[in-house]
C-alpha positions as CSV (number, residue, x, y, z in Angstrom):
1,X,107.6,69.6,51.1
2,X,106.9,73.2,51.7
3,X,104.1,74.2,54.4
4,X,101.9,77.7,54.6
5,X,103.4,79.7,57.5
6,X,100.1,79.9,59.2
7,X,99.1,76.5,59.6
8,X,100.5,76.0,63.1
9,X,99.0,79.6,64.3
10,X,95.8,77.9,66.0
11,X,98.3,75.0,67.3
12,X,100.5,77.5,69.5
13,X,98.8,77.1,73.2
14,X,98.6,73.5,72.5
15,X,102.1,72.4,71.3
16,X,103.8,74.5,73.9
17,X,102.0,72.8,76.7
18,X,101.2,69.1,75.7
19,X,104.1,68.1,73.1
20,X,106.9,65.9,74.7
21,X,110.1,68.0,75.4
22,X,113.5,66.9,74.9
23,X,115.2,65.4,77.8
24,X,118.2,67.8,79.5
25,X,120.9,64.3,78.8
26,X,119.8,64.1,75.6
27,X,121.0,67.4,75.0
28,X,123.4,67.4,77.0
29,X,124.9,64.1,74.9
30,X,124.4,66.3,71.5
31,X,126.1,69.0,73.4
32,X,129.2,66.4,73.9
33,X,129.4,64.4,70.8
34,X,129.3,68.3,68.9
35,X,131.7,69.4,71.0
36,X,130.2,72.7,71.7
37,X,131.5,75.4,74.0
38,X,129.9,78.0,76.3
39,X,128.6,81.4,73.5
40,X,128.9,79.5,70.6
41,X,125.8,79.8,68.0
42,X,123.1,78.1,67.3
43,X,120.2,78.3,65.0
44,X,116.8,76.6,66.1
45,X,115.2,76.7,62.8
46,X,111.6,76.0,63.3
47,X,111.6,76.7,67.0
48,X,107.6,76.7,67.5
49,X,107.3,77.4,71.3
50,X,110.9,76.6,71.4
51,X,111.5,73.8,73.0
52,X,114.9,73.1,72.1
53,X,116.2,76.6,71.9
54,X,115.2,77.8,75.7
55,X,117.4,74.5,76.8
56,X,120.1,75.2,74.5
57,X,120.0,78.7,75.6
58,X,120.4,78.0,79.3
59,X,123.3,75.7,78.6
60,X,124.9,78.7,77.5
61,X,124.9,79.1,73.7
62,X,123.9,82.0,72.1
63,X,120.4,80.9,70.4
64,X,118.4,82.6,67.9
65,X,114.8,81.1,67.2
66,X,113.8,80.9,63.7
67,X,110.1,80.4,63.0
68,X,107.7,81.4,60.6
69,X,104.8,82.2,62.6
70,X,104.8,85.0,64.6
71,X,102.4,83.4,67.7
72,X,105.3,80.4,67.9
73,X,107.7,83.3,68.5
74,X,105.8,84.9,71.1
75,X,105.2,81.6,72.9
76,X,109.0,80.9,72.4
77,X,109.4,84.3,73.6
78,X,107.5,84.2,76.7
79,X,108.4,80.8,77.9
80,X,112.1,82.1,77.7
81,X,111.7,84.9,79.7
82,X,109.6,82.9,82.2
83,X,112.4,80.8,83.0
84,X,115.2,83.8,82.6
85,X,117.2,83.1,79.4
86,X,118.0,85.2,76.3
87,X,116.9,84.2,72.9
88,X,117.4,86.2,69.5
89,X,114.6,85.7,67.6
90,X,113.9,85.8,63.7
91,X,110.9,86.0,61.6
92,X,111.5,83.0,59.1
93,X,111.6,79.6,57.7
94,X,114.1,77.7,55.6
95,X,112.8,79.7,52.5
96,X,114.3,82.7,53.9
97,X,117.4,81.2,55.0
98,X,120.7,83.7,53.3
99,X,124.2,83.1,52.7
100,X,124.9,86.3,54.6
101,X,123.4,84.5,58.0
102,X,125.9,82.6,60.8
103,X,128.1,81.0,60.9
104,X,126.7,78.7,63.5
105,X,127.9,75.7,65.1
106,X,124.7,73.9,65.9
107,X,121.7,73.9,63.5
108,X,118.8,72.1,65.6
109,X,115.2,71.3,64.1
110,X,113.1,69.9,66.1
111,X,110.0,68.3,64.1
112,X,110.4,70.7,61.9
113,X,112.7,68.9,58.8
114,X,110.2,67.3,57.1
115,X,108.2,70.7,56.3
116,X,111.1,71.7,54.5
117,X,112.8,71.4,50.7
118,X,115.2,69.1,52.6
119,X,118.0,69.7,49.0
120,X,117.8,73.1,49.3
121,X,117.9,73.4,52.7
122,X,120.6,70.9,53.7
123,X,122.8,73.1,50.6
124,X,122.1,76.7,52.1
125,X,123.0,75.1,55.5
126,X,126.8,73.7,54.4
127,X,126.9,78.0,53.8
128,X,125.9,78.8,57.3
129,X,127.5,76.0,59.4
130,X,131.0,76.2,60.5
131,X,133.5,73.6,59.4
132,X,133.5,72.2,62.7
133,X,130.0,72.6,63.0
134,X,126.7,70.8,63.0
135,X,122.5,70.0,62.4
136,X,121.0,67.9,64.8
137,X,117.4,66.9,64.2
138,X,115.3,66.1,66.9
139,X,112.2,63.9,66.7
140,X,110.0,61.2,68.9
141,X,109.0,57.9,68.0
142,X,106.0,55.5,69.4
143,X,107.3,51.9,70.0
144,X,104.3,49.8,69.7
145,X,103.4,48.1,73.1
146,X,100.7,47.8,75.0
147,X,101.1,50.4,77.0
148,X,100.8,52.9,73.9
149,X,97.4,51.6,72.8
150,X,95.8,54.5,72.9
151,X,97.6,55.8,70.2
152,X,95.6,53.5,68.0
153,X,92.7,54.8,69.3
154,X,93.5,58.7,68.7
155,X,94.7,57.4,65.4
156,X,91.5,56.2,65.0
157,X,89.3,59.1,65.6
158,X,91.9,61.5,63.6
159,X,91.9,59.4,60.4
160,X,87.8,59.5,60.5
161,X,88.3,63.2,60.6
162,X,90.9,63.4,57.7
163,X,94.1,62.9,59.0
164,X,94.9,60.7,56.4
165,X,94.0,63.0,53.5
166,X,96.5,65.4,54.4
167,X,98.9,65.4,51.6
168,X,102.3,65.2,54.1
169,X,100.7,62.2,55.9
170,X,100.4,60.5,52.6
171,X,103.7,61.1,51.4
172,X,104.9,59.4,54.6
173,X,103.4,55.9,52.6
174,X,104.8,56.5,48.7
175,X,106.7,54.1,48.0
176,X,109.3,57.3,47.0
177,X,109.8,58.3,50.1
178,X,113.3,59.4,51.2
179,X,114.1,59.5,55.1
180,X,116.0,62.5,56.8
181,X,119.0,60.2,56.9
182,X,118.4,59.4,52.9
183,X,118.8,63.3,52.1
184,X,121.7,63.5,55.1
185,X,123.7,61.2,53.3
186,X,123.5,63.2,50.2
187,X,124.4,66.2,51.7
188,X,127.6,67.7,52.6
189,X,126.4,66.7,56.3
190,X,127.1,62.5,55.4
191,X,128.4,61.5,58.8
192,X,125.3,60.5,60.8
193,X,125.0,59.6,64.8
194,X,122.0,58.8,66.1
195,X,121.7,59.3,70.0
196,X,118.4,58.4,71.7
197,X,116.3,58.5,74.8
198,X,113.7,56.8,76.6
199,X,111.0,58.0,78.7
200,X,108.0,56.5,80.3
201,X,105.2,58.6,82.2
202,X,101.3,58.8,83.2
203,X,98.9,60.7,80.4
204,X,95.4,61.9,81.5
205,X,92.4,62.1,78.7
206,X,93.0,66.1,79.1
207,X,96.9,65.9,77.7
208,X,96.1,63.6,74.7
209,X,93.3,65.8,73.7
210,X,95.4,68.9,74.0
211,X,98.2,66.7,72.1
212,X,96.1,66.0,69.3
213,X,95.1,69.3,69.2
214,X,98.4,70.7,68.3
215,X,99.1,68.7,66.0
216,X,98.3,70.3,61.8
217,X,96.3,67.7,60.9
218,X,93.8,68.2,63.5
219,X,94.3,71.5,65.0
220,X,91.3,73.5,65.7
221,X,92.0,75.8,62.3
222,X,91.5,72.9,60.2
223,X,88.8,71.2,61.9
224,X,86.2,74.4,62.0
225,X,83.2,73.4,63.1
226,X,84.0,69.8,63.3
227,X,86.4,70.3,66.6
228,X,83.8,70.0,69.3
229,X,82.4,66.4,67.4
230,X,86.4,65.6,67.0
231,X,87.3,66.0,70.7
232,X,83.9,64.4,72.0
233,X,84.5,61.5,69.7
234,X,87.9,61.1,70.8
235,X,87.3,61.8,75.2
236,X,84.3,58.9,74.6
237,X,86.8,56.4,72.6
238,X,89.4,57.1,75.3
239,X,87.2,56.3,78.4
240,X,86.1,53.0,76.7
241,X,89.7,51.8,77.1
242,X,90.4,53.8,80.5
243,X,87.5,55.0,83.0
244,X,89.5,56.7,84.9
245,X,91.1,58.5,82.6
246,X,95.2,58.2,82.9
247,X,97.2,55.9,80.4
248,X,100.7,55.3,80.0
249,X,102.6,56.4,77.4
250,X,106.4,55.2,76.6
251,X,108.4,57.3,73.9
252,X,111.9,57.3,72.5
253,X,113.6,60.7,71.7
254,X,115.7,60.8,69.1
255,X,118.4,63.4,67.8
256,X,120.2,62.5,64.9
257,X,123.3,64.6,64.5
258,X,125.3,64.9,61.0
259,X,128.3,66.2,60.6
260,X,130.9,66.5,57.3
261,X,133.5,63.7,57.1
């Protein structure tokens, strides 16, 4: 699945404020199971506001940011500098990815995979990676439990404004559907770890508004004139469940790291 490289640009302040970060020991276990050592390279490929290269980055590796859309690369950018490391940053998505480029130990994506021709892009990658090298790809999952019920609602109000239309979303539900791991196993990255983390914290009206905001399917871009009845709709389904506003959400991060045998 291939994605236009503007389709995040309205999604930028959002996703770099209100989408869950990765946890320091979850990185810090990728870090260990890798085996990676201070200055060695990584690729974040699909950086967005770069929330796994700025981490990766002050653990001491030497990081460039890849990400089609120039307004993620300034947010990336920005946030690194705010918190004083160095990232090298490139203009560019898995389409753009050359033989002449690395090597690196680490490729990271972080919600990012799934845009991509995985094939292609797992086959340039076994060029770029070092032997001893890496991909680690980084994602969060929802356990369903009470205390996440308010997913179903913002599930609710997005699917009423087209969220399930969106071509990606309903390639998730064809019965062809082939997992990251399915199209890891084929690759010349077959030896899969999966390494996980769970968090649990308060989340006011405000952040889950500002979350669904940032994400494609209902960023402000796509909605157009239909974003002001989106987020009213979704603040007056929210304070049903929770007058005064805070919920709890629960959330698993997950890296799954493949290496070759």
């Amino acid at each position: 699945m291939t994605v236009s490289s503007r389709r995040f640009e309205s999604t930028v302040p959002y996703y770099a404020r209100y989408r869950l970060g990765y946890p320091t020991r979850l990185i810090d276990r990728v870090i260990a199971l890798v085996g990676l050592k201070p200055g060695d390279a990584v690729l974040d490929l699909g950086t967005g506001p770069g929330l796994l290269a700025i981490p990766f980055a002050a653990a001491g590796f030497r990081v460039t940011a890849a990400d089609p859309e120039p307004a993620m690369l300034k947010a990336a950018e920005q946030a690194a500098s705010d918190v004083g490391v160095n990232l090298e940053l490139w203009l560019g998505g898995s389409s753009e990815l050359t033989p002449g480029m690395g090597p690196y130990r680490l490729v990271t994506m972080g919600r990012s995979f799934h845009w991509m021709d995985r094939a292609r892009t797992l086959a340039m990658l076994d060029q770029l990676i070092s032997p001893d090298g890496a991909i680690a790809l980084f994602h969060d999952d929802a356990p369903k439990t009470a205390e996440n019920a308010w997913r179903e609602v913002l599930r609710e109000v997005e699917n009423r404004h087209g969220r399930g239309a969106e071509p990606h979303v309903a390639a998730f539900q064809a019965p062809d559907y082939r997992t990251h791991a399915s199209y890891l196993l084929d690759s010349a990255f077959c030896v899969l770890d999966g390494l996980s983390v769970v968090i649990r914290h308060s989340i006011t009206v405000d952040e889950i508004v500002g979350r669904a905001f940032s994400m494609s399917t209902c960023s402000r871009e796509k909605l157009g004139e239909r974003a002001a009845t989106f987020e009213t709709e979704l603040r007056s389904a929210l304070g049903e469940r929770s007058p005064s506003g805070t919920f709890i959400e629960i959330a698993e991060l997950i890296a799954i790291v493949a290496t070759r045998p």
